[in-house]
One Martini backbone bead per residue (centre of mass of N, CA, C, O) as a GRO file, in nm:
protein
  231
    1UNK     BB    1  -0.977  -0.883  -3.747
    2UNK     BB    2  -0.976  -1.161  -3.839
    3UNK     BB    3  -1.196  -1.183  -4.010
    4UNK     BB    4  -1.061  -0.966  -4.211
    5UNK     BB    5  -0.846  -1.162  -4.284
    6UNK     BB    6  -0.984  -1.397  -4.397
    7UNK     BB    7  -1.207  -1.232  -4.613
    8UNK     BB    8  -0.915  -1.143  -4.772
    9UNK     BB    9  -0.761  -1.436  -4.816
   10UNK     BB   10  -1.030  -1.551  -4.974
   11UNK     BB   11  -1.019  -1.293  -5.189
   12UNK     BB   12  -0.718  -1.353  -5.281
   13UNK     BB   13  -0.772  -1.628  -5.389
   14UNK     BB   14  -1.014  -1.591  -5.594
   15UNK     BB   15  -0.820  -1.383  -5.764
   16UNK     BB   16  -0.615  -1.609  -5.838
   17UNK     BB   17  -0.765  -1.814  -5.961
   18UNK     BB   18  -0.897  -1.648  -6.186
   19UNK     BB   19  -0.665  -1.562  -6.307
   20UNK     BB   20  -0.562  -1.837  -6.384
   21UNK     BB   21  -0.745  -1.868  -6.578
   22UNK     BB   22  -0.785  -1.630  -6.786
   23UNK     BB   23  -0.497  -1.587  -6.884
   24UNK     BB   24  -0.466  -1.785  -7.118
   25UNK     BB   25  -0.675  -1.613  -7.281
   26UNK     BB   26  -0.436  -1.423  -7.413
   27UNK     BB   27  -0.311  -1.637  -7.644
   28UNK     BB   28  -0.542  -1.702  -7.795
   29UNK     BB   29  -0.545  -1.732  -8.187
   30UNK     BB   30  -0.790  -1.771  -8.339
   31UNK     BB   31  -0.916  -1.772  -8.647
   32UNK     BB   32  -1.101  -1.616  -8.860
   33UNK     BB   33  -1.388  -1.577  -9.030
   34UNK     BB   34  -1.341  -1.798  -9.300
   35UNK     BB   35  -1.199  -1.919  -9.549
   36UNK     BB   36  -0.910  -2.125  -9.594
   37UNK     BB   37  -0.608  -2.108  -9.781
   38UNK     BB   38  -0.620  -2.365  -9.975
   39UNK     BB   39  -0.912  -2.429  -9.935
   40UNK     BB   40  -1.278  -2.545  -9.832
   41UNK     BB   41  -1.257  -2.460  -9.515
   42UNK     BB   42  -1.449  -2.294  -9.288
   43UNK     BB   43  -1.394  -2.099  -9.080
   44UNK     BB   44  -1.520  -2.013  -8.674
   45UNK     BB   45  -1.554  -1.778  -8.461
   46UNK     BB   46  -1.592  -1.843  -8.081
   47UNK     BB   47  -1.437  -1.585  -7.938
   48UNK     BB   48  -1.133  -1.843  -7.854
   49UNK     BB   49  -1.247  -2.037  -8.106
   50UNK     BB   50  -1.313  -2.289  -8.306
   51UNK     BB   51  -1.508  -2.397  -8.618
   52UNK     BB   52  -1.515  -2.652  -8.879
   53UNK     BB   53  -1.643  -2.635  -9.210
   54UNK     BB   54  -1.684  -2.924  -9.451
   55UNK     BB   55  -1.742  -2.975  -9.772
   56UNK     BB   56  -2.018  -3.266  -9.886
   57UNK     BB   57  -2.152  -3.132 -10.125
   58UNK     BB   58  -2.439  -2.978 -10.044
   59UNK     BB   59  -2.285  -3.041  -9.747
   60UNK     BB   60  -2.182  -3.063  -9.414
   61UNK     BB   61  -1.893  -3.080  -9.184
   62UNK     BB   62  -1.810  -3.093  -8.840
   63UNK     BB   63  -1.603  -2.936  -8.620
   64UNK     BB   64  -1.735  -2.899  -8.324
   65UNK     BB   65  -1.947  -2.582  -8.152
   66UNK     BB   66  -1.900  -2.424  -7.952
   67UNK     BB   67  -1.978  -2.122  -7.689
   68UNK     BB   68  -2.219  -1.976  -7.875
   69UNK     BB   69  -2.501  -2.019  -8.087
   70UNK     BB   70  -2.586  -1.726  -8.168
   71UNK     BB   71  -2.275  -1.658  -8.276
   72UNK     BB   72  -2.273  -1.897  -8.470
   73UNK     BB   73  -2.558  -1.828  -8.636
   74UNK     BB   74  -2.445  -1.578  -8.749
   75UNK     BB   75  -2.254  -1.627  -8.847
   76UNK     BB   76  -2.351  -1.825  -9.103
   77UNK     BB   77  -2.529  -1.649  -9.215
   78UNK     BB   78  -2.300  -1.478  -9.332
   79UNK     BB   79  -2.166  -1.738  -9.480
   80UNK     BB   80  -2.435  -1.942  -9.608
   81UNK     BB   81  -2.507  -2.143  -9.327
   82UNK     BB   82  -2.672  -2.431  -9.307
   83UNK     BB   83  -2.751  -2.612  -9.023
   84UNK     BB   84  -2.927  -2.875  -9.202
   85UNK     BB   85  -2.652  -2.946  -9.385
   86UNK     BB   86  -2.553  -3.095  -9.149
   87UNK     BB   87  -2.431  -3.463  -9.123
   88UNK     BB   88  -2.149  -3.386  -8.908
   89UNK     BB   89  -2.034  -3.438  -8.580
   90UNK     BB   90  -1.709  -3.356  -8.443
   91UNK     BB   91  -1.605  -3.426  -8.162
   92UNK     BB   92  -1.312  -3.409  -7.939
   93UNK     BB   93  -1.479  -3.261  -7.694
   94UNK     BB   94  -1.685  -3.191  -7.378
   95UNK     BB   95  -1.628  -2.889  -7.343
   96UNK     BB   96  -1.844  -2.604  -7.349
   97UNK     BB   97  -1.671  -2.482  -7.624
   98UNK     BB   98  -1.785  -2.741  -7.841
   99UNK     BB   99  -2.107  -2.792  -7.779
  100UNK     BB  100  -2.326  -2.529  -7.819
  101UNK     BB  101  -2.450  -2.590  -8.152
  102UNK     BB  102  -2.598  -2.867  -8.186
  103UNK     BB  103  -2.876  -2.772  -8.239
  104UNK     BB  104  -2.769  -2.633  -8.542
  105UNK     BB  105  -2.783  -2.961  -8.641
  106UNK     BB  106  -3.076  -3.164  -8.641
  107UNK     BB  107  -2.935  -3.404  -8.867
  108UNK     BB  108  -2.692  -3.474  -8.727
  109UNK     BB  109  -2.418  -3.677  -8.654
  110UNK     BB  110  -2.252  -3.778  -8.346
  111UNK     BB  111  -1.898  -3.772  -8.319
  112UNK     BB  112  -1.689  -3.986  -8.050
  113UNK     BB  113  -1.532  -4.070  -7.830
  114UNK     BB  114  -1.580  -4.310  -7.602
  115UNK     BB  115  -1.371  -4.206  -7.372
  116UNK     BB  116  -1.626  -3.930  -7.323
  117UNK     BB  117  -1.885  -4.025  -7.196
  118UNK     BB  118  -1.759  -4.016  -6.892
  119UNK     BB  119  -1.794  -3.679  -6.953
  120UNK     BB  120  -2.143  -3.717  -6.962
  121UNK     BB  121  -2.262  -3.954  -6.757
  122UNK     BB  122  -2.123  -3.890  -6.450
  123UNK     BB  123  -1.853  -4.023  -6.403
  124UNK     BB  124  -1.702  -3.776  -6.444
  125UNK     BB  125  -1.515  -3.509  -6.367
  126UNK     BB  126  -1.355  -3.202  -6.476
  127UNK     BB  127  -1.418  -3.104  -6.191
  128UNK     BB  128  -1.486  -3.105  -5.861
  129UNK     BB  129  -1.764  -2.914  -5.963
  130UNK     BB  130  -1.787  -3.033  -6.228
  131UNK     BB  131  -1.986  -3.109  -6.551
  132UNK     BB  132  -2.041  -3.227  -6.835
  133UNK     BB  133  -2.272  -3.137  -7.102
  134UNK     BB  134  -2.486  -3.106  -7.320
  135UNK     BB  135  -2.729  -3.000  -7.452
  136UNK     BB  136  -3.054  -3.045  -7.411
  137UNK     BB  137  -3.118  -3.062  -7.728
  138UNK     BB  138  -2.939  -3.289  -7.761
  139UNK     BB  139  -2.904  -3.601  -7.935
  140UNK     BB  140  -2.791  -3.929  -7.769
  141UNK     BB  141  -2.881  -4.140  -8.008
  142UNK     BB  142  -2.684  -3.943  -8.232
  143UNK     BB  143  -2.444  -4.100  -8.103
  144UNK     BB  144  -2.132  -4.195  -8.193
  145UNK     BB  145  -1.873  -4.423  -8.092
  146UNK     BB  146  -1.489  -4.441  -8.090
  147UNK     BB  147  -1.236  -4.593  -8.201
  148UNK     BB  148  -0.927  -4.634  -8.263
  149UNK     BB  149  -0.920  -4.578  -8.614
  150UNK     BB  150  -1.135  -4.477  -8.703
  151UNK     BB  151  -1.387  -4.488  -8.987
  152UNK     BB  152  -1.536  -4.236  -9.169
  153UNK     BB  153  -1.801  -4.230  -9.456
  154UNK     BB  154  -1.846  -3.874  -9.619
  155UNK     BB  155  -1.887  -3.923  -9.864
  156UNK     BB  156  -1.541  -3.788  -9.967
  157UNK     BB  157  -1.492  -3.849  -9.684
  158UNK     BB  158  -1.229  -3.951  -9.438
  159UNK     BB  159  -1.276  -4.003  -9.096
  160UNK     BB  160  -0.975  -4.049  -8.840
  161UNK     BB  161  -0.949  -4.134  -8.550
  162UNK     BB  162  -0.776  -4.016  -8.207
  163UNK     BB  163  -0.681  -4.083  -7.879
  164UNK     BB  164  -0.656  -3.801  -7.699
  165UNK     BB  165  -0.538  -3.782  -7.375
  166UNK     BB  166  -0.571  -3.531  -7.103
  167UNK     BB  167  -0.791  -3.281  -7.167
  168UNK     BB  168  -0.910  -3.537  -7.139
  169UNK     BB  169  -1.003  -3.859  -7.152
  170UNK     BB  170  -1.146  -3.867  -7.474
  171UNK     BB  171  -0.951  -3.689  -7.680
  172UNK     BB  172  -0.977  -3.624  -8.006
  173UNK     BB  173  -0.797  -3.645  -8.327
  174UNK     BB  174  -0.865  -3.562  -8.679
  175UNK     BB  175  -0.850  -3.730  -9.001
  176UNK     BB  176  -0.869  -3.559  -9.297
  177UNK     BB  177  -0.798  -3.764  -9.601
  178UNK     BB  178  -0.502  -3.751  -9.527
  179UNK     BB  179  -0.433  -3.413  -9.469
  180UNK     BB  180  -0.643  -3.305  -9.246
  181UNK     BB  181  -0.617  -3.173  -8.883
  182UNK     BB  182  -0.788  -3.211  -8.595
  183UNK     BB  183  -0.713  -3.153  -8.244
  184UNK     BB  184  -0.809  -2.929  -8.043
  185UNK     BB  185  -0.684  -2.989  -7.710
  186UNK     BB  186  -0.396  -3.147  -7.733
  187UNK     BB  187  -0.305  -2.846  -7.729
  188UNK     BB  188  -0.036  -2.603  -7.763
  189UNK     BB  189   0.123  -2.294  -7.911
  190UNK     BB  190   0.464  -2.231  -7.877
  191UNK     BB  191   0.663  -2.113  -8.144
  192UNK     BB  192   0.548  -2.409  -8.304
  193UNK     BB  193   0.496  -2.576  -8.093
  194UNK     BB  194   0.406  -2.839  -7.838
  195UNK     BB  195   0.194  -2.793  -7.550
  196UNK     BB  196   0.029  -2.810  -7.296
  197UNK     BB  197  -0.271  -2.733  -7.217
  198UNK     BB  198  -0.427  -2.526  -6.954
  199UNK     BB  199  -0.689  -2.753  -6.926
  200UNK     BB  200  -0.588  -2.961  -6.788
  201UNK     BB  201  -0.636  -3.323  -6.602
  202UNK     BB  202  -0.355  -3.492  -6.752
  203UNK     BB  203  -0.084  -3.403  -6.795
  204UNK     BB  204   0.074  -3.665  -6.820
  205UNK     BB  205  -0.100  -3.773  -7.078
  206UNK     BB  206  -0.063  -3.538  -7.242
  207UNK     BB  207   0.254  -3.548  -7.276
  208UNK     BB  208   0.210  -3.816  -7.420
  209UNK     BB  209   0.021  -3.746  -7.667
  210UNK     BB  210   0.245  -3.571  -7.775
  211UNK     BB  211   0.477  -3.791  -7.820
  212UNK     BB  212   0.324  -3.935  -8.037
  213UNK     BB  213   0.182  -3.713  -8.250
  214UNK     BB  214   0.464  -3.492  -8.349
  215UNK     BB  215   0.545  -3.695  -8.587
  216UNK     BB  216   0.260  -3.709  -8.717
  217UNK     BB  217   0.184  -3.442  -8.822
  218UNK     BB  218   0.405  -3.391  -9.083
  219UNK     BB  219   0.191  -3.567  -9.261
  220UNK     BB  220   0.054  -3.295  -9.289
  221UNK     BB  221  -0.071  -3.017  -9.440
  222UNK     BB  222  -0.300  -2.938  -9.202
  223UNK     BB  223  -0.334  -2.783  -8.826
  224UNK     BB  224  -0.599  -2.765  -8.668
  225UNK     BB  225  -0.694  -2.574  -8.424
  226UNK     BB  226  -0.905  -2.431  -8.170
  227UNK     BB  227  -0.718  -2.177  -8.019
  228UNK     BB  228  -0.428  -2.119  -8.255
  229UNK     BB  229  -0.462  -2.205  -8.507
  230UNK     BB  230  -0.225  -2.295  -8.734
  231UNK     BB  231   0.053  -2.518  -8.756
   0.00000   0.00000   0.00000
């Protein structure tokens, strides 16, 4: 009788962990695959987020890299998008949903936050028994680290970091042209508002994060997040 009692009580704890992950999945409302409105940049849905590609003349940069490379392979063939001519990916931060197609971009130069490596290299963990990590094949020597309002110039855009610590240590911000902005998961959309991301690492940090850039948002054309569609 203990026992089932026990073997009850563990599965229903694991029942209710389960539920608590997957719950705020239905919450995100990623744009659907195409065109952007009033832009030339292309959003592609992978499952719950997105991924965005930026025409460069005749090649692409992007932002983050989606959870399924298969899925993100197909949507671009749909799209008429070479993932060889993709020549600089923006990673936001490396949770498994950022970073699955960097295999499908083999020219391209990866840029992150200095302060995301220490989520990849073993020295900090994600959760208690889980570490981030990049694809096999994705090559750790073309990453290029990122410090606080460093500036890319790729063809003709310039491409700006910001620090976003919250959702990761190292999570960041991308300001392309001081016009649109990439999020990533430095927080999510209720309502209009902007608020701690559910799956953050570090409330308080996550919440510094937001009162710091929540007036400098308003300054930018469009803000683009990875599961919310833009704000």
């Amino acid at each position: 009788m203990i026992v089932r009692v026990v073997i009850g009580s563990i599965f229903g704890i694991g029942v209710l962990v389960a539920l608590a992950f997957v719950w705020p999945m239905h919450f995100m409302s990623p744009l659907q695959s195409g065109k952007i409105d009033g832009t030339d940049i292309i959003a592609v849905r992978n499952r719950i987020n997105n991924l965005f590609f930026i025409p460069s003349g005749k090649n692409w940069i992007v932002v983050d890299a989606g959870s399924d490379a298969k899925a993100v392979m197909q949507e671009m063939e749909r799209l008429g998008i070479d993932g060889k001519k993709v020549t600089g990916v923006f990673l936001t931060h490396t949770d498994y949903d950022h970073v699955a197609s960097l295999p499908l971009f083999p020219n391209a130069t990866i840029y992150m936050s200095k302060w995301e490596k220490q989520m990849i290299d073993g020295s900090t963990r994600r959760q208690l028994l889980k570490k981030n990590r990049l694809p096999k094949s994705a090559d750790f020597n073309r990453i290029v680290w990122l410090t606080e309002d460093d500036r890319i110039s790729i063809k003709e855009h310039d491409v700006r970091m910001i620090w976003a610590p919250g959702h990761t240590k190292g999570s960041a911000i991308y300001v392309v042209d001081e016009q649109y902005v990439f999020s990533g998961d430095a927080f999510r959309v209720v309502d209009g508002d902007i608020r701690v991301h559910p799956y953050t690492m570090d409330r308080v940090q996550a919440e510094q994060t937001i009162q710091s850039i929540k007036g400098e948002l308003q300054r930018y054309e469009k803000v683009f997040t990875a599961h919310y569609g833009i704000l």
